[in-house]
C-alpha positions in Angstrom: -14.6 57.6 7.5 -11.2 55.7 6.6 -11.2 52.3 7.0 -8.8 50.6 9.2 -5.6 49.4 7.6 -5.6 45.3 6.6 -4.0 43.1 9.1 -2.5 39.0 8.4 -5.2 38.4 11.3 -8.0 39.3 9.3 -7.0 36.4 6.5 -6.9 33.9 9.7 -8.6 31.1 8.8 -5.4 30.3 6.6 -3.4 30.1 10.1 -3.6 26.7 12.2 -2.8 26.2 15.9 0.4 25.1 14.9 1.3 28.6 13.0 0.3 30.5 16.2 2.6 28.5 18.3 6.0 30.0 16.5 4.1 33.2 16.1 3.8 34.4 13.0 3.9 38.6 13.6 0.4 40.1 13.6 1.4 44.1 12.9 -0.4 46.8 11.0 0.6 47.3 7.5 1.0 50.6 5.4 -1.4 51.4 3.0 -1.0 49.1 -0.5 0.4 49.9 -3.6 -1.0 50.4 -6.5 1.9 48.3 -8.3 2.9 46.0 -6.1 5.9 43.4 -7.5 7.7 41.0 -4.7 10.2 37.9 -5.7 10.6 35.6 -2.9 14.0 32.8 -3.3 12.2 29.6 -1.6 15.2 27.7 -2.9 17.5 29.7 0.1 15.0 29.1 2.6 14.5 25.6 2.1 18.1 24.9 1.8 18.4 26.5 5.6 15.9 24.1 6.6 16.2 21.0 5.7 16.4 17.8 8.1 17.3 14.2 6.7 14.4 12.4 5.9 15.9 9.3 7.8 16.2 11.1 10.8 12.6 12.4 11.0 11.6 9.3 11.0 13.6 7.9 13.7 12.0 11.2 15.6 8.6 10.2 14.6 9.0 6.7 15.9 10.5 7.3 19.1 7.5 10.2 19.5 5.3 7.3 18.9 6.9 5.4 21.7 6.1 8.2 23.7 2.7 8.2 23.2 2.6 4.8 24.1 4.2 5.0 27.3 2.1 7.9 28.4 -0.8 5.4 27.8 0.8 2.7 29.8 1.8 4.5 32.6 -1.9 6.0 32.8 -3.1 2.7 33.5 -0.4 1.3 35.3 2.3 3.8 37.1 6.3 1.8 36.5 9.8 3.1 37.4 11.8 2.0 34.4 9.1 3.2 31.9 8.6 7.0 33.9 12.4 7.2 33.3 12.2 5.7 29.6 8.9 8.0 28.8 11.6 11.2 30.7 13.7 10.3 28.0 11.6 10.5 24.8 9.9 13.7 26.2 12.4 15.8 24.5 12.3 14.1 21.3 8.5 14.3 21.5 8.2 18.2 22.4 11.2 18.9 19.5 9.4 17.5 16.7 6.3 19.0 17.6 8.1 22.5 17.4 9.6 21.6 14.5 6.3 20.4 13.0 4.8 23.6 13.9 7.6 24.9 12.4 7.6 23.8 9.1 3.7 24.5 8.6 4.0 27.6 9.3 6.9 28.0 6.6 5.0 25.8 4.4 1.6 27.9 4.7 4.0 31.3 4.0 5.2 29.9 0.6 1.6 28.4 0.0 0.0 32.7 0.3 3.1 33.7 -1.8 2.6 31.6 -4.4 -0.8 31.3 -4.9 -1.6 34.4 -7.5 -5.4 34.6 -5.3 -3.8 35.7 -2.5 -4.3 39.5 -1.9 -1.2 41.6 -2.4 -1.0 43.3 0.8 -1.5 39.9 2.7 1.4 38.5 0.3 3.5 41.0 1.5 2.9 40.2 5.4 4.1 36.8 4.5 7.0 37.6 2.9 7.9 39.9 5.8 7.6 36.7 7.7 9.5 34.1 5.6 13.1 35.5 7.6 12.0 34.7 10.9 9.7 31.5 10.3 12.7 29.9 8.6 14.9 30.9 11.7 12.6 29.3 14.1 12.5 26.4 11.9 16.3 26.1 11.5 16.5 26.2 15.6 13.8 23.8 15.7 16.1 21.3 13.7 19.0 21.8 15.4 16.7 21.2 18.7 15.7 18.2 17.4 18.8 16.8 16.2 20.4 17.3 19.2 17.6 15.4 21.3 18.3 12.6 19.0 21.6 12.3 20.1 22.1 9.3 22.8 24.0 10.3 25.7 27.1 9.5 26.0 27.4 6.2 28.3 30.0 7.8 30.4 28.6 11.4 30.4 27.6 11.8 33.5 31.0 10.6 35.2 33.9 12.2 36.5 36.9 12.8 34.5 40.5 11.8 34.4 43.2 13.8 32.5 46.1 12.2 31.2 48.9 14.1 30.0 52.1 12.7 28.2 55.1 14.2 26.0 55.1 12.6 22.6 57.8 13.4 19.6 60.1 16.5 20.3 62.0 15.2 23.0 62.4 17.6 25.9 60.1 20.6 24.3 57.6 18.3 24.5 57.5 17.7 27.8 58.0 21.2 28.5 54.3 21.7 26.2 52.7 18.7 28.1 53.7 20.5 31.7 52.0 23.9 29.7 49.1 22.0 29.2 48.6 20.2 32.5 48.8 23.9 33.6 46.3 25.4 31.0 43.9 22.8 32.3 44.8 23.7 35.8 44.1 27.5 35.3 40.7 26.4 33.4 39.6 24.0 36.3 40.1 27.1 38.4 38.4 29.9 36.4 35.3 27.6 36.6 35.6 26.5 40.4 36.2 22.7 39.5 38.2 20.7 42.1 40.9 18.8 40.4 42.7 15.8 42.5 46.5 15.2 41.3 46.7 11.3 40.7 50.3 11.3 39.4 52.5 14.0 38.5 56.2 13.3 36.9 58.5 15.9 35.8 62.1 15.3 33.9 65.3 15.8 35.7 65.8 19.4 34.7 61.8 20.1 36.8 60.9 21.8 33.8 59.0 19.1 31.7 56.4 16.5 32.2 57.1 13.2 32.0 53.1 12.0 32.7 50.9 14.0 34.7 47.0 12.8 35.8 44.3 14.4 37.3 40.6 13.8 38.2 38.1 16.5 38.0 35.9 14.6 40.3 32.6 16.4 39.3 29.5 14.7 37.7 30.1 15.8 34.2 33.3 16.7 33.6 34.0 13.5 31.6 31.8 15.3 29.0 33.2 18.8 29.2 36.8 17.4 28.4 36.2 14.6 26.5 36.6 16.6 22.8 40.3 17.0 24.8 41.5 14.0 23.9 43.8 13.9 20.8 47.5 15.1 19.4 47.9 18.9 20.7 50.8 19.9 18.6 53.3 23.1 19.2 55.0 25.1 16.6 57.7 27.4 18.3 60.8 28.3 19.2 62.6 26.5 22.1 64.7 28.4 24.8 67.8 26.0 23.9 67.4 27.3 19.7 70.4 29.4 19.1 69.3 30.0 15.7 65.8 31.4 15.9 64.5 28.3 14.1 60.8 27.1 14.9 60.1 23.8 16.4 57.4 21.3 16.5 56.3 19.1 19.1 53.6 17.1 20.4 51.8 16.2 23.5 49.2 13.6 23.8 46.0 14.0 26.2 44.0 11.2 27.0 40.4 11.8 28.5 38.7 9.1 30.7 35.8 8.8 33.1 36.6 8.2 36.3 35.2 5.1 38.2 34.1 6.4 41.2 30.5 7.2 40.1 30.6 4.4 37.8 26.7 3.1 37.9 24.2 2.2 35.4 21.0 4.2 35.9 19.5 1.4 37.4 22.0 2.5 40.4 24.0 -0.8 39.4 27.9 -0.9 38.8 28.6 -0.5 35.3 30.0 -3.5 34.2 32.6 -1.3 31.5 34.0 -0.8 35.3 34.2 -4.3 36.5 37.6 -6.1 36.9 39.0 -9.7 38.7 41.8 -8.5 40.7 42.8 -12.4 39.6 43.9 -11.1 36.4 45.8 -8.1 38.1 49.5 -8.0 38.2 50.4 -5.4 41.4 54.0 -4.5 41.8 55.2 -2.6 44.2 58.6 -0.6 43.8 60.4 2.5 45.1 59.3 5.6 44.1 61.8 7.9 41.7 62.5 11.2 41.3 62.1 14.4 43.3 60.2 14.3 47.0 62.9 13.4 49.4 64.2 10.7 51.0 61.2 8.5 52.4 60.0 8.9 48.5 63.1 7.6 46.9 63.4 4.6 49.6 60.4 3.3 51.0 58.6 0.7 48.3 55.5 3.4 48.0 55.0 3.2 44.4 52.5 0.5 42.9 51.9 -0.5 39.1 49.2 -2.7 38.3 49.0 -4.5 35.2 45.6 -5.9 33.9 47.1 -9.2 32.8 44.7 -10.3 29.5 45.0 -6.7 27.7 48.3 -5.4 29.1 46.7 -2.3 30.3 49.2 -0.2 33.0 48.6 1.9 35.7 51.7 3.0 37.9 51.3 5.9 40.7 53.8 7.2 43.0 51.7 10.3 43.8 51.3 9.6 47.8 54.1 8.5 50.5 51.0 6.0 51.4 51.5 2.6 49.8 47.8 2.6 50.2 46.4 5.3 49.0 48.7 4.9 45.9 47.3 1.3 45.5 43.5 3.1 45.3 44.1 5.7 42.9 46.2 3.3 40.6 43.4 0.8 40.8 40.8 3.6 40.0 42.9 4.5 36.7 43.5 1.0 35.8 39.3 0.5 36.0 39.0 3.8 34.2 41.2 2.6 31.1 40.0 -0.7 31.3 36.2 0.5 30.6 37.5 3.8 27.5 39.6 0.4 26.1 36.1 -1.9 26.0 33.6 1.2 24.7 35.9 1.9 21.9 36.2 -1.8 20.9 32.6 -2.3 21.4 32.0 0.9 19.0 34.4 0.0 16.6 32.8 -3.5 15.8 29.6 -1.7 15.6 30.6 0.5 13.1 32.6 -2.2 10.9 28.8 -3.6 11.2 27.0 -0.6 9.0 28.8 0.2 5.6 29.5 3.8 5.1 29.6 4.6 8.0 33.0 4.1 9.3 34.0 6.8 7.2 32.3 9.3 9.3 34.7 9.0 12.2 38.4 10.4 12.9 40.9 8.9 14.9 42.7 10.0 18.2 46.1 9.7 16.9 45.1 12.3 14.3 46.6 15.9 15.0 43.4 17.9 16.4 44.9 21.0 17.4 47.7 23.0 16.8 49.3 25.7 19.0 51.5 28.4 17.2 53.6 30.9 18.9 54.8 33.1 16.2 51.5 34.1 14.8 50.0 34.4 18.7 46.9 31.5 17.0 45.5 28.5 18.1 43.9 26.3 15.9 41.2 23.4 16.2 41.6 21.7 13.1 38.6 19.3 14.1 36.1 21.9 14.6 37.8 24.7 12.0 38.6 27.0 14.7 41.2 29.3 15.5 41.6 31.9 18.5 44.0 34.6 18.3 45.1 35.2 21.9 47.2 32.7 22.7 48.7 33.5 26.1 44.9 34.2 27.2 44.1 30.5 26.0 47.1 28.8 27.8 45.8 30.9 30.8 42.7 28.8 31.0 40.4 30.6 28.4 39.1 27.2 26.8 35.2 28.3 27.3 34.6 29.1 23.6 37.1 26.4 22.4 35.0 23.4 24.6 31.7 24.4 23.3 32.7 24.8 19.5 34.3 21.4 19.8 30.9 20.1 21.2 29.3 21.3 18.6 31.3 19.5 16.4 31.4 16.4 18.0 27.3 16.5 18.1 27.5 17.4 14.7 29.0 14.3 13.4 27.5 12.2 15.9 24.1 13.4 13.6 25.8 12.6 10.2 26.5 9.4 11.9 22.9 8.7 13.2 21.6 9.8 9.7 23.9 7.5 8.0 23.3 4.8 10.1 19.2 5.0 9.6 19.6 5.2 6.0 21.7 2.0 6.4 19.0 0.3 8.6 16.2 1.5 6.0 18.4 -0.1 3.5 18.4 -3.7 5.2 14.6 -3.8 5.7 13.8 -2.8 2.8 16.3 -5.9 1.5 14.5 -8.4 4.2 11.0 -7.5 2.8 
């Protein structure tokens, strides 16, 4: 009678819990050869998997907290630590799949290198090298991305602003293209948007500032990668001579005030202003919308006196209701201007890592008419439908720039705990 063919389960006392849990394959195997010869490249698969030794630590601490907490709260139930120990659960279940992860990989190597390890059972580990290391490498990922802090205004409503910059009036014909690409977006995806001020030149056929709020909790962090230079490289309807032109726009992304609350359910105070240090004027609106626009004193600017931040709206016919929204866009700029600042000085703070960051006024995108391309320069990618993309098709250009953007926000964390490792180790 033929014996049953080997199987990696019957070699299981090499396999831990932790192997099982990213299920290494348990299959039958054909029968072995007599001259058996396999080469196995650790050097790729360790490369795919690597994590910064900085940051694993950081991930082991705050698991640690977690472990704490869970203890606390056993003896002794309290609101802020729940919500803390809710947010150090996904750190703490990452780095134990990761964990996992990596013994599994670790224990694969260990049976292909040992020269005691049966042949056949060498071969069912190589078979498994490819798909350990890819559930190690999404493991990584997982946990880099729970190491992330969330954004502070994240969970906020957004405001749009869209101006002209250089190119005189092709560039406020590509800002008015924009506010509609947006537009046309907001609407593919069934997002509200409110109109907070909307300009056009005399000709009606450029922008001369256009904002709008997309007043769902979120949206600050779906268009936030937004803001930046969007440049154009085409050929205007007023070129006689066929010659490209290039012009920008600028788009500024903010959250919007409305929801603004810590998660204590106070106001955040990014948000808070003294209307003593608020210059209002009120003036008559210009431009197109008929005669009660043009001569009734419906348009209000406020001016936040200390930092010379301006909001003017001229939206409404309401004096009112103009007042509100200017007031909300004055708060909303007010709290992007002290973030930034309060980043900025935080960075200057670490050395080597102000490096790591790029500026708004940098050119992050690029939109090219003769070759039918548009290109994130940011990110390092380029769609080839162009008309499809001004229509609204920014799904796959939003998520790859979120990648990006979480991608250096984990060169910056790494950086930053090496930097921190490097002053206690000075202050011991």
């Amino acid at each position: 009678m033929r014996p049953p063919p080997m199987t990696l389960s019957m070699f299981s006392p090499l396999r831990t819990p932790a192997s099982r849990s990213c299920g290494l394959r348990l299959r039958i195997s054909t029968p072995p050869r007599r001259h058996f010869q396999l080469t196995v490249h650790l050097r790729d698969t360790e490369t795919a998997t690597s994590l910064s030794p900085s940051l694993l630590r950081r991930a082991q601490a705050l698991s640690e907290q977690h472990s704490v907490l869970s203890s606390q709260l056993a003896d002794n139930y309290d609101t802020k630590l729940a919500r803390k120990l809710g947010s150090l659960s996904a750190v703490s279940d990452a780095l134990k799949a990761y964990e996992a992860a990596n013994n599994d990989l670790s224990e694969l190597h260990s049976l292909i290198s040992d020269p005691k390890t049966d042949p056949e059972l060498r071969s069912l580990a190589a078979d498994d090298i490819a798909s350990t290391t890819s559930i190690l490498t999404d493991s990584i990922k997982t946990l880099q991305t729970t190491l992330i802090p969330k954004h502070p205004f994240a969970h906020l409503p957004a405001l749009v602003e869209i101006r002209p910059g250089t190119g005189g009036s092709e560039a406020a014909i590509f800002a008015l293209d924009l506010w509609k690409m947006y537009h046309s977006y907001c609407s593919n995806q069934g997002l509200p948007t409110v109109t907070v001020n909307y300009s056009l030149n005399e000709a009606n056929d450029g922008l001369i500032e256009g904002i709008f709020e997309v007043p769902v909790d979120g949206a600050y962090d779906t268009f936030r990668t937004e803001a930046g230079i969007h440049r154009v490289q085409r050929v205007p309807a007023t070129e006689t001579k066929g010659r490209t032109h290039t012009s920008t726009a600028s788009v500024m992304v903010l959250p919007s005030f409305q929801a603004a609350e810590t998660a204590d359910g106070e106001e955040d105070p990014d948000f808070a202003i003294d209307m003593k240090d608020v210059r209002v004027d009120v003036l008559r609106a210009s431009g197109a919308g008929g005669q009660h626009v043009n001569k009734t004193e419906s348009a209000v600017r406020m001016t936040h006196i200390p930092t010379g931040i301006v909001a003017a709206v001229q939206e409404t016919r309401s004096q009112l209701k103009n007042r509100e929204k200017a007031l909300a866009v004055l708060k909303s700029r007010l709290a992007e201007k002290r973030r930034s600042e309060r980043e900025a000085e935080e960075l200057k703070m670490r050395r080597g890592v102000s490096k790591i960051g790029a500026g708004r006024s940098d050119k992050m995108r690029t939109y090219n008419y003769s070759q039918n391309r548009v290109t994130d320069h940011r990110a390092g990618w380029s769609c080839h439908d162009l008309p499809g993309f001004m229509e609204g098709g920014l799904e796959e250009m939003l998520r790859v720039c979120k990648k990006w953007a979480d991608d250096r926000e984990v060169e910056r964390l790494a950086a930053e705990a090496e930097e921190d490792e490097k002053e206690m180790k000075k202050g011991k």
